[in-house]
TORNU-532980 format. One record per atom (N, C-alpha, C): residue number from 0; x, y, z. Coordinates in steps of 0.05 Angstrom, whole numbers. Layout:
N
n: NUM, east: X, north: Y, up: Z
...
//
This chain:
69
n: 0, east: 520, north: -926, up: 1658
n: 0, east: 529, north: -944, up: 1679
n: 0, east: 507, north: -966, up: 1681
n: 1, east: 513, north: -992, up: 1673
n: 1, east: 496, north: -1006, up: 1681
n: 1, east: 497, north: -1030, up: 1699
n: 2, east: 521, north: -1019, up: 1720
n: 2, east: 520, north: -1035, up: 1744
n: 2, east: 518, north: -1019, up: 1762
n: 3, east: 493, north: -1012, up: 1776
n: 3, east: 492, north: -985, up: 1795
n: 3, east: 495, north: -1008, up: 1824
n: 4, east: 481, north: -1029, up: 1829
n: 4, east: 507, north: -1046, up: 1848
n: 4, east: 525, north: -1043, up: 1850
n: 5, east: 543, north: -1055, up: 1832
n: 5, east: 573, north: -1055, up: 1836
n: 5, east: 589, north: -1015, up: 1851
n: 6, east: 568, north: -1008, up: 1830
n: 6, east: 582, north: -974, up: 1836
n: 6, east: 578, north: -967, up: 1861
n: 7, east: 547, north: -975, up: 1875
n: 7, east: 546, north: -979, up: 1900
n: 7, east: 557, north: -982, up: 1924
n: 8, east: 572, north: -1006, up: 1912
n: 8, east: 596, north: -1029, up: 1934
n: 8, east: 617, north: -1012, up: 1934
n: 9, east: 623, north: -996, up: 1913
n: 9, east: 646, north: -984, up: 1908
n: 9, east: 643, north: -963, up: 1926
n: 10, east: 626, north: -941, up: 1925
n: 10, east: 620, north: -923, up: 1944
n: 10, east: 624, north: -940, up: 1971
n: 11, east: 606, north: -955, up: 1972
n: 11, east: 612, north: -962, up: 2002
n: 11, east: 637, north: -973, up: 2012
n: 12, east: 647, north: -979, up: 1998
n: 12, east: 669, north: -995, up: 2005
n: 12, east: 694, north: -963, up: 2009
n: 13, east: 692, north: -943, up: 1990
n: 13, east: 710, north: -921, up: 1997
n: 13, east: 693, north: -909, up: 2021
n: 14, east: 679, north: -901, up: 2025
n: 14, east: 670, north: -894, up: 2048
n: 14, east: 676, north: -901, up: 2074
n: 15, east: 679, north: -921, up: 2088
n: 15, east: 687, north: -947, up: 2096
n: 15, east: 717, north: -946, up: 2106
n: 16, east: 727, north: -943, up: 2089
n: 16, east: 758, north: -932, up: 2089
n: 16, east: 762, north: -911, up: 2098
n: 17, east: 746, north: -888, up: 2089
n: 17, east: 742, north: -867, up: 2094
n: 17, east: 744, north: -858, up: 2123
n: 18, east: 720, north: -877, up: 2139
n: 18, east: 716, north: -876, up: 2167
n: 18, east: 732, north: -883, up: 2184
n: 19, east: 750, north: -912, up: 2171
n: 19, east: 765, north: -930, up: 2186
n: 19, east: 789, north: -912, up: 2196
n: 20, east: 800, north: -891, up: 2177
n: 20, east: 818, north: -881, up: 2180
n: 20, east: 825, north: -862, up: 2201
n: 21, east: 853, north: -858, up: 2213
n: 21, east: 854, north: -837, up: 2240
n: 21, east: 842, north: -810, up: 2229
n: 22, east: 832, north: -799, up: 2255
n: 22, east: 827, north: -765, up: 2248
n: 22, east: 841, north: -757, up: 2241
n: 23, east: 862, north: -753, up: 2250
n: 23, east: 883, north: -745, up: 2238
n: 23, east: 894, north: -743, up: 2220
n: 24, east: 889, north: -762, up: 2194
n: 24, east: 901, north: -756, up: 2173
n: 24, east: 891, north: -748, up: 2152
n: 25, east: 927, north: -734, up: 2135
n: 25, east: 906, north: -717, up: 2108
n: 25, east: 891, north: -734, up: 2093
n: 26, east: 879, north: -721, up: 2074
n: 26, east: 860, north: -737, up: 2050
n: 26, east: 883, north: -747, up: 2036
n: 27, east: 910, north: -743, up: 2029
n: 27, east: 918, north: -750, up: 2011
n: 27, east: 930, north: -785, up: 2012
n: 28, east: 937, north: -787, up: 2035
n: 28, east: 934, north: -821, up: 2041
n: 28, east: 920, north: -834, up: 2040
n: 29, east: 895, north: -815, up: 2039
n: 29, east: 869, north: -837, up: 2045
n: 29, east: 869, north: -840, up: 2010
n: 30, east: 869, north: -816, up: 1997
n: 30, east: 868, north: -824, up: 1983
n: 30, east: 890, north: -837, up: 1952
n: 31, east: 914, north: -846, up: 1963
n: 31, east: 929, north: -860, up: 1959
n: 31, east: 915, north: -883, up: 1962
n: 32, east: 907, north: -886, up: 1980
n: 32, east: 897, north: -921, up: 1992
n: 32, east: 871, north: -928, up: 1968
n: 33, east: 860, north: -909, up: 1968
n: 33, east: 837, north: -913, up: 1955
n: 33, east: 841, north: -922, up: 1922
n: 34, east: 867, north: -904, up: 1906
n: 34, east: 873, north: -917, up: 1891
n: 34, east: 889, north: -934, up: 1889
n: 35, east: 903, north: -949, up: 1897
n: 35, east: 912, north: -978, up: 1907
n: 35, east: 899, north: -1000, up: 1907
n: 36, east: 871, north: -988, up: 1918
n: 36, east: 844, north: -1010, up: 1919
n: 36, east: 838, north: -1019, up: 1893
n: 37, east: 838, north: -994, up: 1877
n: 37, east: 820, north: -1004, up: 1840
n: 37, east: 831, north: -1022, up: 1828
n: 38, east: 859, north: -1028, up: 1832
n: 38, east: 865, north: -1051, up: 1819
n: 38, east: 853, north: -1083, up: 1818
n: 39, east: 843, north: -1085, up: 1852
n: 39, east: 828, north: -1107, up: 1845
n: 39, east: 798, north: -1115, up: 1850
n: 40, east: 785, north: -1092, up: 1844
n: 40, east: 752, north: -1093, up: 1842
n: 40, east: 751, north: -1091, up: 1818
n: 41, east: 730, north: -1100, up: 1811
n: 41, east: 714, north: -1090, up: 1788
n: 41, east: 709, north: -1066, up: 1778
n: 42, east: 702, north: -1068, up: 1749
n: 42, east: 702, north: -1039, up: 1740
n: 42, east: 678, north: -1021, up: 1750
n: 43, east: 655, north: -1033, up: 1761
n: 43, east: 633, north: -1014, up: 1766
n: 43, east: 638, north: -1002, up: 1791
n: 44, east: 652, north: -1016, up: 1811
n: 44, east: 659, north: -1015, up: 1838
n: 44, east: 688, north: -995, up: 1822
n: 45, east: 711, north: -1001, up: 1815
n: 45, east: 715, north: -981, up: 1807
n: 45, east: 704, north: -954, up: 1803
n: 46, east: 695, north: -943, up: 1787
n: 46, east: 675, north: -926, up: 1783
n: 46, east: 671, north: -903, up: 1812
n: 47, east: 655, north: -924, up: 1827
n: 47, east: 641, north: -907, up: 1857
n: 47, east: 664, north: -904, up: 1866
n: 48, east: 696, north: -921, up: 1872
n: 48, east: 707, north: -914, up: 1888
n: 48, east: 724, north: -885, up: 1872
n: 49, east: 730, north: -885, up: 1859
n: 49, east: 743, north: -862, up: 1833
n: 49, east: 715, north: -832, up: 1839
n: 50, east: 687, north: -838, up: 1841
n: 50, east: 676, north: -809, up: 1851
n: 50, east: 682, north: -805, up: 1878
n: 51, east: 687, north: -828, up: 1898
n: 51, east: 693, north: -811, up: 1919
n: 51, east: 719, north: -805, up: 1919
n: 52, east: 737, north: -813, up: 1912
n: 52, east: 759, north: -800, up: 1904
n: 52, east: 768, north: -771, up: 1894
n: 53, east: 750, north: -766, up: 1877
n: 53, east: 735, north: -742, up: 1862
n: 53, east: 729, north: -725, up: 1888
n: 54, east: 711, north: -741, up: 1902
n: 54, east: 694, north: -713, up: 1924
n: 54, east: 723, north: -706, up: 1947
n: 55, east: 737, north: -728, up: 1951
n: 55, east: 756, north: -723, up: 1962
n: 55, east: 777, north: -692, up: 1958
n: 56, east: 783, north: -706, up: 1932
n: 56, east: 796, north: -684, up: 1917
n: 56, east: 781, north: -659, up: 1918
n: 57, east: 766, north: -662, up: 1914
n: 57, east: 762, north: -633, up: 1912
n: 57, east: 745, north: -620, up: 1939
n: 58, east: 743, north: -639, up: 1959
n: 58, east: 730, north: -628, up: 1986
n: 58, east: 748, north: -598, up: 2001
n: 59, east: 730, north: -585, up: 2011
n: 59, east: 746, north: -565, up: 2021
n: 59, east: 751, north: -567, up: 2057
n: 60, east: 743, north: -584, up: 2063
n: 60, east: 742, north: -600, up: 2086
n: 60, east: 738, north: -624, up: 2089
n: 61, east: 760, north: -645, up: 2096
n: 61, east: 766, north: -678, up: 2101
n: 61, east: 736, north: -687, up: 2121
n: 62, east: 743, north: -669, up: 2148
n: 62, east: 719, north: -668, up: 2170
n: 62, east: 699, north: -672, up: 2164
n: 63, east: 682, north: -644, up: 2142
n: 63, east: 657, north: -657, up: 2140
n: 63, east: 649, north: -672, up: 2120
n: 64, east: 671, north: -683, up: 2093
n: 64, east: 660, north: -700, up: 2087
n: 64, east: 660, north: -724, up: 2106
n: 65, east: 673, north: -734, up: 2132
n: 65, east: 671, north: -757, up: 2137
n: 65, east: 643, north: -752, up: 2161
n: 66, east: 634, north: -721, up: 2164
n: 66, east: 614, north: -721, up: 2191
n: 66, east: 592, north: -734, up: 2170
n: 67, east: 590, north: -727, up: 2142
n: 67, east: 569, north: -740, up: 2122
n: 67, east: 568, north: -763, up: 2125
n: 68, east: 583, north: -780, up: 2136
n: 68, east: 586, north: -814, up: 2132
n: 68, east: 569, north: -824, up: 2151
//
């Protein structure tokens, strides 16, 4: 990876979303939304938002990944 910026922005920017979103809802909208987003960032920003996507998927709790934020 040699845009650890961009991958950065990318993390932050899914994160972000992450927070914005009601308590209430499942991961799987969020993470709908999240891939919807990759179409128009960049590929490195791509990248970060696709691992949190990843941690999403495979979180065993929505909660505390977002008490991490």
């Amino acid at each position: 990876m040699n845009d650890l910026y961009g991958f950065r922005q990318g993390v932050d920017f899914a994160r972000q979303m992450i927070l914005d979103a009601p308590r209430n809802l499942s991961p799987k909208p969020i993470i709908e939304n999240l891939m919807r987003s990759l179409g128009n960032k960049p590929p490195a920003q791509q990248e970060g938002i696709k691992s949190v996507i990843y941690l999403l998927e495979n979180a065993d709790d929505i909660q505390a990944v977002r008490d991490k934020g």
